[in-house]
C-alpha positions as CSV (number, residue, x, y, z in Angstrom):
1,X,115.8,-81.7,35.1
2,X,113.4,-84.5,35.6
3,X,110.9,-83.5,38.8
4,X,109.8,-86.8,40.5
5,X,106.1,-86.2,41.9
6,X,106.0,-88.5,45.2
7,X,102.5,-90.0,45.1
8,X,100.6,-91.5,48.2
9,X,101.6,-95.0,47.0
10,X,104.8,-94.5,46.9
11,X,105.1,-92.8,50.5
12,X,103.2,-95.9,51.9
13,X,106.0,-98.4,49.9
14,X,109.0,-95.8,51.5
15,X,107.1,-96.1,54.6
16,X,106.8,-99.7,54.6
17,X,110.1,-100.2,53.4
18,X,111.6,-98.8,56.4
19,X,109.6,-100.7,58.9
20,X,110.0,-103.9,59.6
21,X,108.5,-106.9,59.2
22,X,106.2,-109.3,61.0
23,X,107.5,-113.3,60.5
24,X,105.0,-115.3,61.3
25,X,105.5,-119.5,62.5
26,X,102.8,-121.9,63.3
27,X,102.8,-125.0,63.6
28,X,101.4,-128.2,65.6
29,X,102.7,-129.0,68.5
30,X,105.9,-130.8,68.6
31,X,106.5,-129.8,64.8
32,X,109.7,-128.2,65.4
33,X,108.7,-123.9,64.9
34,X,110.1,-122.8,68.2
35,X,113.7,-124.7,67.3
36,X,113.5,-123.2,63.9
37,X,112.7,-119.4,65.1
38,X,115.7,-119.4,67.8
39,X,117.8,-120.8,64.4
40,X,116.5,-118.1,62.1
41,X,116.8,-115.6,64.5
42,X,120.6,-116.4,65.2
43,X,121.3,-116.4,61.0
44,X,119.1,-113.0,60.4
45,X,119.2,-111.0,63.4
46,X,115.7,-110.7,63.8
47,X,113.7,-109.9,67.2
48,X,112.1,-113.3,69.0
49,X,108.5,-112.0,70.2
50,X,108.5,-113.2,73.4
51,X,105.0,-114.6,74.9
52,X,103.5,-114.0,77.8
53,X,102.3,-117.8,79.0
54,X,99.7,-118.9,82.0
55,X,101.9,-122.7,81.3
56,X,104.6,-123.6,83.8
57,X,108.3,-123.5,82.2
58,X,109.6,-127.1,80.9
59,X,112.8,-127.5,82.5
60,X,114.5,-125.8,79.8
61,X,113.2,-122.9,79.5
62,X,114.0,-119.4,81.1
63,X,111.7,-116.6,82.3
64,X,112.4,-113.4,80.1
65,X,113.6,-115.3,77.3
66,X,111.7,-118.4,76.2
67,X,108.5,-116.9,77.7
68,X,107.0,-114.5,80.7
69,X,105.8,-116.7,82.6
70,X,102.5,-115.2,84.2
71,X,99.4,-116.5,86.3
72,X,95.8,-116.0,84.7
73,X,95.2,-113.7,87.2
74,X,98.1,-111.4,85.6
75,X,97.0,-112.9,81.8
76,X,93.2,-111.4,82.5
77,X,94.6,-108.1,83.8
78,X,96.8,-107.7,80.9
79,X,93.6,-108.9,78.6
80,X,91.4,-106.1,79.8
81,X,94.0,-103.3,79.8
82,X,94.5,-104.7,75.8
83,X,98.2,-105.0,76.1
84,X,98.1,-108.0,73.7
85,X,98.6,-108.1,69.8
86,X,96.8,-111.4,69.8
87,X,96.6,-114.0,72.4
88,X,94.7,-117.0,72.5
89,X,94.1,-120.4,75.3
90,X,96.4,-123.2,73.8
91,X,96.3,-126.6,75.4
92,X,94.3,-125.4,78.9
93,X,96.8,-122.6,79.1
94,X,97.1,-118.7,77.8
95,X,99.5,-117.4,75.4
96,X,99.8,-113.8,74.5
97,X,101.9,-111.6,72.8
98,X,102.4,-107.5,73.9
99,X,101.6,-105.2,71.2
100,X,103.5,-101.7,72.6
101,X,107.2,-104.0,72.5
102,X,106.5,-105.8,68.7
103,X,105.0,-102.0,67.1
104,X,108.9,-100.1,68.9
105,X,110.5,-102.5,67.1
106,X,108.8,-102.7,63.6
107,X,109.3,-99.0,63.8
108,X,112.5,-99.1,64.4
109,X,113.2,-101.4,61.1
110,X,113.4,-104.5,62.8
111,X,111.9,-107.9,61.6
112,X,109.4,-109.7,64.8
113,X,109.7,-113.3,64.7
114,X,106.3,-115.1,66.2
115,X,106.0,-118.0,67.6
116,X,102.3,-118.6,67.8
117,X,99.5,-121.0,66.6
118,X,96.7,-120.6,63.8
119,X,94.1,-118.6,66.6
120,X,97.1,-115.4,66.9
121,X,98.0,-115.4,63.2
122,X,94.5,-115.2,62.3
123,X,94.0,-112.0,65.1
124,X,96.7,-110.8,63.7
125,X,95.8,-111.2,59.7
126,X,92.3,-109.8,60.9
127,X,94.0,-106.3,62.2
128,X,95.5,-105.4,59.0
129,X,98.1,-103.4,60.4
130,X,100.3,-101.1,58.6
131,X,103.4,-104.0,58.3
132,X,104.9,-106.5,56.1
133,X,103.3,-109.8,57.2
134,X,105.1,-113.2,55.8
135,X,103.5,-116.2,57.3
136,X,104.4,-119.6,57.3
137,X,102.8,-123.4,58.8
138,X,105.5,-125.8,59.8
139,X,104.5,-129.8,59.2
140,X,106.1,-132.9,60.4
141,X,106.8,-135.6,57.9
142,X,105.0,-138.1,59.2
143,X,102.2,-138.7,62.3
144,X,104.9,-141.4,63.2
145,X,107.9,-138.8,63.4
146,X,105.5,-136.1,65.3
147,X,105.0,-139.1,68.1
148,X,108.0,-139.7,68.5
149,X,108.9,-136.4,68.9
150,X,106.2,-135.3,71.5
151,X,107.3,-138.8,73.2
152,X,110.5,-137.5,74.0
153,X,109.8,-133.8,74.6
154,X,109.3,-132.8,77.9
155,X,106.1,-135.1,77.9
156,X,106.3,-138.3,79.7
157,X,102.6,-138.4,80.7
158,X,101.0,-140.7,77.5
159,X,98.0,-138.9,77.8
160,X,99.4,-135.6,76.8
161,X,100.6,-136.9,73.9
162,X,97.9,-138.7,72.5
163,X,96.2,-134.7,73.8
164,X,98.4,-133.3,71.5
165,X,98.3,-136.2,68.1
166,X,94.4,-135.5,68.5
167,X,94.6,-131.4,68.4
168,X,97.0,-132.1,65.6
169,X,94.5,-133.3,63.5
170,X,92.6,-130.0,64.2
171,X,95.6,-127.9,63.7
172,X,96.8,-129.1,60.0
173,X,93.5,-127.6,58.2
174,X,94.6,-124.4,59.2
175,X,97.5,-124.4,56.8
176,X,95.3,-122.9,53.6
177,X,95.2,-119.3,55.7
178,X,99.6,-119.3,55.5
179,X,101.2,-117.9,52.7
180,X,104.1,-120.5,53.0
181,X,103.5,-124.1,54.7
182,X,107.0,-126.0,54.8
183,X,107.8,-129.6,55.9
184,X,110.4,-130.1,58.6
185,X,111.5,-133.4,57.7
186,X,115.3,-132.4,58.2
187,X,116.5,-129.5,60.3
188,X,119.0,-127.8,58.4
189,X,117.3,-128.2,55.1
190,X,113.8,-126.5,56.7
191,X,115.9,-123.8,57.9
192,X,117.3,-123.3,54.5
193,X,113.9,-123.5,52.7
194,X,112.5,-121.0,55.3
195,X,115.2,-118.7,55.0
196,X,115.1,-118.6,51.2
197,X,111.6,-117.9,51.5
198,X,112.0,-114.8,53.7
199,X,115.2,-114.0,51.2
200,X,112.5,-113.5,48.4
201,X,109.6,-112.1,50.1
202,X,111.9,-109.1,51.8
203,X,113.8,-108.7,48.6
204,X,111.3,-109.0,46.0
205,X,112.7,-112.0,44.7
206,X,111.2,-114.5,43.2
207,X,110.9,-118.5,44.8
208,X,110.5,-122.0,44.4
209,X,107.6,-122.1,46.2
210,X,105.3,-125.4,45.2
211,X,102.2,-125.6,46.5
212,X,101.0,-128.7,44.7
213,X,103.8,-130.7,46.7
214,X,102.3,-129.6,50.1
215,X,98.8,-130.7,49.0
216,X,100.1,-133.9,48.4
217,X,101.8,-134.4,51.9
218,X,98.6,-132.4,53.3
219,X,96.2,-135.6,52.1
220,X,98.6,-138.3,53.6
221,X,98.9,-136.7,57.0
222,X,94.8,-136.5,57.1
C-alpha cells in the first residue's frame, strides 16, 4: 500500500482550500462595482461585506444592508477598539469594514465580497492574512460615460461631480496593485468577464486575461 506523507504545504493548501475566499472590487466612483457585487453575489452566493459608513444613505439605500450607517463619533470608537479589517476616509466621509464578521465567514468556507477603494485593498494586501485574495479594479469606458453616470446618480450638486471626475484621475493609477482590472462598458458582459475570472482563479483554471488591452484603455482615459 502506498503511505501518503502529509507535508506542511499540503496542510496549508487543505487548509486554504476549505476557507473561503476574499473578492475584492475597486473602482472609481460612479464605475459601476457596487451594482456588479449585488449581481455577482446573487449568481455565486457569496457574502456582501457590509461597511460601516460616517456618509448619510442616498435615498436608496437601507441601513443593515447597503451599509451601517454610523456617526464619527461611533467610526473613532470602533477605530481604537480595532474592530476594522481596513477602513479608510473616502470623499470627506469614513468607510470601514469589521474584521470579527468577514474571518466567521471565511472560516466557515464562504467567499467575502468587498466593496472598497484602492486605500482598504492595499490594508488589506499589506496584512497578508491566511486567505485566498482575488482582486479586481473596475473602469468606465470613457471620462464621457463616468459623467454622465455620476450626473444622474444621486448627485445633482455639479460640484460633486466635477469632486468626483477630479479624484478619478487619482483613483485610475491605482489599477497596477489589482490582479484583474476590467472595463464595464456593458453590464452583463462585465459581469460575465468577472465571473469567468473568479471561475478560474477558485478552480485553477486557466483565463483569457489580457493585460496589454487594459494598458491601452489605461493611456486613453489619462
Amino acid at each position: 500500500a502506498i503511505k501518503f506523507i502529509e507535508t506542511k504545504s499540503n496542510q496549508l493548501s487543505m487548509s486554504l482550500h476549505k476557507r473561503g475566499a476574499m473578492i475584492i472590487l475597486s473602482s472609481p466612483s460612479g464605475a459601476g462595482k457596487t451594482t456588479l457585487v449585488k449581481l455577482i453575489s446573487d449568481k455565486k452566493n457569496n457574502f456582501i461585506s457590509i461597511s460601516h459608513t460616517t456618509r448619510s444613505p442616498r435615498s436608496n439605500e437601507i441601513n443593515g444592508v447597503d451599509y451601517y450607517f454610523i456617526n464619527k463619533n461611533q467610526f473613532q470608537k470602533l477605530i481604537n477598539e480595532k474592530e476594522f479589517l481596513e477602513y479608510a476616509e473616502v470623499f470627506g466621509n469614513y468607510y470601514g469594514t469589521s474584521k470579527k464578521e468577514i474571518i466567521e465567514k471565511l472560516n466557515k468556507g464562504k467567499n467575502v465580497i468587498f466593496d472598497i477603494d484602492w486605500q482598504g485593498t492595499e490594508q488589506i494586501i499589506k496584512q497578508k492574512l491566511n486567505y485566498k485574495l482575488i482582486t479586481i479594479f473596475i473602469l468606465p469606458p470613457s471620462k464621457k460615460v463616468l459623467h454622465d453616470r455620476l450626473s444622474n446618480r444621486d448627485m445633482k450638486d455639479k460640484l460633486i461631480v466635477e469632486e468626483r471626475m477630479k479624484q478619478f484621475d487619482k483613483d485610475i493609477l491605482h489599477w497596477k496593485n489589482y490582479n484583474y482590472v476590467v472595463i464595464n462598458d456593458d453590464l452583463k458582459k462585465c459581469l460575465s468577464k468577472i465571473i469567468n475570472i473568479l471561475d478560474s482563479e477558485l478552480n485553477d483554471k486557466e483565463n483569457t486575461y489580457n493585460k496589454t488591452v487594459i494598458e491601452n484603455h489605461i493611456k486613453n482615459l489619462i
